[in-house]
MARNU-486768 format. One line per 3 residues: number of its first residue (from 1); for each residue x, y negated, z negated of N, C-alpha, C, O, CB. Coordinates in steps of 0.02 Angstrom, whole numbers. Glycine has a CB too. Layout:
BEGIN
NUM) X:Y:Z:X:Y:Z:X:Y:Z:X:Y:Z:X:Y:Z  ...
END
This chain:
BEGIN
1) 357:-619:-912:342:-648:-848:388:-619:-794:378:-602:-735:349:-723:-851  464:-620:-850:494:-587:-783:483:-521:-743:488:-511:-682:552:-580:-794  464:-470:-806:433:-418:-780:375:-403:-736:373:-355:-698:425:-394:-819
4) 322:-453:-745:270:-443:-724:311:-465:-614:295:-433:-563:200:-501:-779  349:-511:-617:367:-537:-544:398:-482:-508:377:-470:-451:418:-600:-545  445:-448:-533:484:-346:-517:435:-326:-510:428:-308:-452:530:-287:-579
7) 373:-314:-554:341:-274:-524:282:-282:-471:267:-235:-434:326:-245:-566  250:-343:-466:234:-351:-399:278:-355:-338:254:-348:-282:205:-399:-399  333:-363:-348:383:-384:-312:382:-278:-277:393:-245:-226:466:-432:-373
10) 369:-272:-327:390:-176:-308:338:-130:-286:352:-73:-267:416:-129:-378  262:-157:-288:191:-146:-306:208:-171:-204:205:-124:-165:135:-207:-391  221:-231:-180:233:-243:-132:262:-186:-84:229:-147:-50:263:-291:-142
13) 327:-190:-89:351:-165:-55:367:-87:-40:397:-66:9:382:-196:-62  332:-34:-112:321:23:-101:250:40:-34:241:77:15:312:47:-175  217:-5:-68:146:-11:15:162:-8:62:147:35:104:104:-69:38
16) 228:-92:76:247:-87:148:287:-26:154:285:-14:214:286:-150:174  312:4:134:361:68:135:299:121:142:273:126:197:418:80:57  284:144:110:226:195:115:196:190:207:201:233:251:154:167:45
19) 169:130:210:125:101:284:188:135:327:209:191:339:109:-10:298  197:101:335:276:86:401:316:153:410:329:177:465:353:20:365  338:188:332:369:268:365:331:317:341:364:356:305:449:291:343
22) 273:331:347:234:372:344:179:358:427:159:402:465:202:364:265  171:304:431:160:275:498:204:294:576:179:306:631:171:205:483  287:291:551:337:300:585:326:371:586:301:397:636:400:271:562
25) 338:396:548:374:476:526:288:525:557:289:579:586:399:486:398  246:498:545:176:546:568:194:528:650:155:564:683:76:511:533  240:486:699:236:461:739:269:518:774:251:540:829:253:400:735
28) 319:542:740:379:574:759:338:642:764:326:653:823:448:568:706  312:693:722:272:728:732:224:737:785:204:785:817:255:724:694  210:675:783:156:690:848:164:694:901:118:713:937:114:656:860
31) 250:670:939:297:678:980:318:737:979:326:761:1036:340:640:973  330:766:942:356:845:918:282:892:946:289:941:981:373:852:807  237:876:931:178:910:943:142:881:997:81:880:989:139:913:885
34) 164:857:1050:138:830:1108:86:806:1109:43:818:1151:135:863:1149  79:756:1051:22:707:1066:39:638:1074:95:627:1097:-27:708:1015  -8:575:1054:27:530:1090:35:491:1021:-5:479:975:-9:495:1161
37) 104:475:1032:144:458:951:111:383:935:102:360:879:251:450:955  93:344:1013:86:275:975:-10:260:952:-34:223:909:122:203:1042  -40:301:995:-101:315:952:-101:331:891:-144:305:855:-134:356:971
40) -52:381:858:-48:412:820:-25:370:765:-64:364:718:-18:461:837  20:344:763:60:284:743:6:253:721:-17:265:665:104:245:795  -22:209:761:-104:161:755:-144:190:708:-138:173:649:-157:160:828
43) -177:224:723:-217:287:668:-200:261:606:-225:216:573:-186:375:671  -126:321:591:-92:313:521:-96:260:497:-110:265:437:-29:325:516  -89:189:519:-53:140:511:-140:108:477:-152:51:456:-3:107:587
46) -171:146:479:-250:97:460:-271:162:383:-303:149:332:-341:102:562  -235:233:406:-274:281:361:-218:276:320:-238:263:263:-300:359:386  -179:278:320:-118:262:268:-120:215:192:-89:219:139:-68:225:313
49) -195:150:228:-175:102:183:-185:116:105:-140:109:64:-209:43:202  -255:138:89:-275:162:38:-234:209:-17:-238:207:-79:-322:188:62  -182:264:36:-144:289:-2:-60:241:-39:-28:244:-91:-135:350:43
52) -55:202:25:-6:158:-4:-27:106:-63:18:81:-97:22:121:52  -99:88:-74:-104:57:-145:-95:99:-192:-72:81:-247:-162:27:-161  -114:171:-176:-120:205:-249:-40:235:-259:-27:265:-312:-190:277:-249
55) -1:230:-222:45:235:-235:102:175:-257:152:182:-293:49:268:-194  81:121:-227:106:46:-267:80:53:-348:115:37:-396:60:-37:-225  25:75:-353:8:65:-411:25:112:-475:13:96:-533:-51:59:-403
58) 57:172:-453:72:206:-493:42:283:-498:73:334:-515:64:169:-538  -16:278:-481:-61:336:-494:-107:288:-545:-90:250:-589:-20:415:-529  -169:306:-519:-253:281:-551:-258:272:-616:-278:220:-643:-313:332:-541
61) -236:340:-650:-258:341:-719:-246:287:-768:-290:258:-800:-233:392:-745  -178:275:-772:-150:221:-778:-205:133:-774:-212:84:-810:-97:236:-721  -230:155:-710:-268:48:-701:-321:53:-740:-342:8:-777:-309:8:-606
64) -361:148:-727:-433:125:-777:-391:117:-831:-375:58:-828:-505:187:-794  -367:138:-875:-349:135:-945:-344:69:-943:-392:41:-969:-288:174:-973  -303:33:-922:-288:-52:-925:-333:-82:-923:-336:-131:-960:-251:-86:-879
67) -399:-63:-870:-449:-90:-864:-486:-80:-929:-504:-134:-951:-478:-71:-807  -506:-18:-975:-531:14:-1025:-497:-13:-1067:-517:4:-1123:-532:78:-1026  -445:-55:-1071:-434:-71:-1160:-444:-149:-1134:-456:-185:-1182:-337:-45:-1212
70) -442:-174:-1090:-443:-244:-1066:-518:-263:-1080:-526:-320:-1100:-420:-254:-984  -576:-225:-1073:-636:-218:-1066:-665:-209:-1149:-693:-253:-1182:-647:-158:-1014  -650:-147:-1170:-666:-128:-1246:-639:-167:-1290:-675:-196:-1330:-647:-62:-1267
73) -564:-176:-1294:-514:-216:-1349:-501:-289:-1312:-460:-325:-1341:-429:-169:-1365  -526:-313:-1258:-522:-390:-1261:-455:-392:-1228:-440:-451:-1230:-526:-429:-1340  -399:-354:-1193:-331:-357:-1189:-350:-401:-1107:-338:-369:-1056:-282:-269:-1196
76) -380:-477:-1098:-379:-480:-1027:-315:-488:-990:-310:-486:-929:-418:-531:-1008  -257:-500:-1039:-207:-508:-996:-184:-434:-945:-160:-425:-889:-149:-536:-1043  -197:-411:-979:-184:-324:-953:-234:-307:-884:-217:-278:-832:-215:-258:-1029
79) -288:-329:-899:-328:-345:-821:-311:-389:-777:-328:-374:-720:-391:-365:-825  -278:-451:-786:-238:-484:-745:-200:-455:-712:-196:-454:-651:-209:-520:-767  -173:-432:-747:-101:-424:-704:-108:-350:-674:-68:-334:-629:-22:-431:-759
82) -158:-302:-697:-190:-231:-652:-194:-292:-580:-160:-298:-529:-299:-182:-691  -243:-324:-603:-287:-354:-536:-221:-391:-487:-233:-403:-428:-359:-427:-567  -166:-403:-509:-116:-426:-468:-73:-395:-437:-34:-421:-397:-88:-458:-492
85) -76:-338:-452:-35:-286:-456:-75:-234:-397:-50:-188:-364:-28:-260:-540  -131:-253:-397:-191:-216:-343:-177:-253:-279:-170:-222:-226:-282:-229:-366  -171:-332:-285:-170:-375:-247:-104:-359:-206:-104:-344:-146:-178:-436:-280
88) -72:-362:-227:18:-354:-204:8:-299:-163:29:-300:-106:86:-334:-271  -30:-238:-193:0:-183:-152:-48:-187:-98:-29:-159:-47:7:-108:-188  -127:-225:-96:-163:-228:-17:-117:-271:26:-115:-266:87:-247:-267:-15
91) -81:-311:-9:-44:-380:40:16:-322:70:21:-311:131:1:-471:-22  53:-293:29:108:-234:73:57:-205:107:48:-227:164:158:-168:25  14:-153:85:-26:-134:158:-24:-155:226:4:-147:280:-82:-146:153
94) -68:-185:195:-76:-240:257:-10:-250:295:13:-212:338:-99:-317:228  18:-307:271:65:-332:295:120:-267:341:167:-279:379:93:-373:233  92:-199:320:136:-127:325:123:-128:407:165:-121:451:99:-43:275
97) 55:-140:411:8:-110:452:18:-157:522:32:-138:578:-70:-109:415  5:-223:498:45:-278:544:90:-269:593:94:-263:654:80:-315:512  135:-270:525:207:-257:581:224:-191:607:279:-184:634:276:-274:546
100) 191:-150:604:188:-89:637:166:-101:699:200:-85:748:149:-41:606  88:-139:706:61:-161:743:117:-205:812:124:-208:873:14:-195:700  144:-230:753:174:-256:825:228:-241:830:253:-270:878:176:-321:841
103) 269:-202:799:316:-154:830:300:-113:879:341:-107:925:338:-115:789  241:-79:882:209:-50:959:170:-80:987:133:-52:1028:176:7:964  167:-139:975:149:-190:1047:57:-184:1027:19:-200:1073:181:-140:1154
106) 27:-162:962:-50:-146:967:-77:-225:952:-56:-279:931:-81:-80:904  -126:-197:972:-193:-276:953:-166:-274:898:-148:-222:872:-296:-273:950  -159:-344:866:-157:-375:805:-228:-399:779:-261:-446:800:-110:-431:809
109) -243:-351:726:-330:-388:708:-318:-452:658:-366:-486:638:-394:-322:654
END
């Protein structure tokens, strides 16, 4: 149990990390390249998200398999906790994307 809480706990906060300085850091570039950083910022901060789950999560191969023995061999606990572990890292997303949001002052959806 305890393990499973570290790693959402980490599934979390690699997302919000991923969102926020890859968000930041594409920001800085686009300042460097005379465009406009907080559009740019915005952008990232929505195209980013997808890559920050798959990177909370480890890399893919990994969830089908969990999903594939959870499915074939009955292991549902192993799909649980994929599926929580999915959850955690849309909630860092998100939550990445947020406070980015309002670190540059954007509409909050």
């Amino acid at each position: 149990m305890e393990s499973l809480i570290i790693n959402l706990i980490m599934s979390y906060f690699l997302a919000f990390g991923v969102v926020i300085g890859g968000s930041l850091f594409g920001g800085i570039g686009a300042f460097l390249t005379h465009q406009a950083p907080i559009l740019t910022m915005k952008q990232l901060s929505s195209d980013l998200k997808i890559w920050a789950l798959v990177v909370s999560l480890g890399g893919t191969f990994d969830s089908f398999k969990t999903f594939e023995s959870g499915i074939f061999d009955g292991n549902l606990s192993g799909i649980i906790r994929q599926l929580l572990m999915i959850i955690a890292g849309l909630i860092g997303a998100y939550s990445g994307k947020m406070v980015l949001l309002w670190l540059i002052k954007g509409d909050l959806e």
